[in-house]
N, C-alpha and C positions, 0 to 999 in steps of 0.2 A: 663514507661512500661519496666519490665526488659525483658533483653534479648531471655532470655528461651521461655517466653509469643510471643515475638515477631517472634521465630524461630518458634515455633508453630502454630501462625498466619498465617504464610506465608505457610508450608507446610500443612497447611486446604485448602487455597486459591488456592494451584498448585493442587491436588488433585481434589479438586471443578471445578476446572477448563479442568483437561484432564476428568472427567466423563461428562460436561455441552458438549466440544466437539467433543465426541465419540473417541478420541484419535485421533484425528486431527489437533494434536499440529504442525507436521511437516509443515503442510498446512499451519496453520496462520504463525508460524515463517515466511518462505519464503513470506508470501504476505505481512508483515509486511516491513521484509529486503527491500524487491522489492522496495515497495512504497517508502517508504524512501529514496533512494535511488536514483529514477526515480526524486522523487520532489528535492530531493535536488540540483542532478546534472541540472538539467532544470533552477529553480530558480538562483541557485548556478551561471551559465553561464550568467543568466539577469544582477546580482549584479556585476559581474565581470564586464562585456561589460558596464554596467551604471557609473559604479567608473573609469575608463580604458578610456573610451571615452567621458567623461564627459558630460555623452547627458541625457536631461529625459527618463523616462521610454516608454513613448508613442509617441515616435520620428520613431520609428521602426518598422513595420510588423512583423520582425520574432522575435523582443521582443516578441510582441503582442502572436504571435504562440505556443513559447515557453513556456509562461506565462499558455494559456489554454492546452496545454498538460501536465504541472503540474500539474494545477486545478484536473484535468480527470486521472492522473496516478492511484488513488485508484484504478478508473475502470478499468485502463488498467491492472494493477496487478492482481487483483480478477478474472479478464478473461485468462491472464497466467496461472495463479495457476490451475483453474480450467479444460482447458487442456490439464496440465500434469495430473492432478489427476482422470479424468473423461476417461470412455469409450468414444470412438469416438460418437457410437449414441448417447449417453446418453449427449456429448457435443453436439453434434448437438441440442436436447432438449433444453440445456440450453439456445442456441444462438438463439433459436425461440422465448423462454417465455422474452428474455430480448429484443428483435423486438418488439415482439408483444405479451404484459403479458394477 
């Protein structure tokens, strides 16, 4: 595929993608960064502590703890994001339908 094809591709794809949502790019960027970030460092500290201490993985509680609030950072990121980004009621809303959809 040459190049030209390929810069055009991409700039369909980003285009496509701030109209699919609504120009909400700043949104996902940040809950992307987040996640990432949150798991990494979470997991990041298991691998460290397991190599370091030379112990299994499941010797440990707050392995254990750790481990499930990586699992769960998506969520916790998505509910960050959200927020900042939302009116307080309109957060309140959100925190009711994700209780109780």
């Amino acid at each position: 595929m040459p190049v030209d094809e390929v810069r055009g591709y991409s700039a369909v794809v980003s285009a496509t993608l701030i109209i699919i949502c609504g120009g909400k790019m700043k949104e996902i960027i940040k809950y992307l960064i987040m996640t990432f970030t949150l798991t990494y460092l979470l997991w990041g500290s298991i691998a460290l502590y397991t190599q370091i201490n030379d112990k299994p993985f499941n010797t440990s509680l707050v392995m254990m703890v750790l481990y499930v609030l990586g699992v769960i950072s998506p969520a916790i990121s998505g509910i960050i994001v959200k927020k900042q980004s939302l009116a307080k009621e309109k957060f309140r809303v959100f925190l009711k339908n994700i209780i109780l959809p």
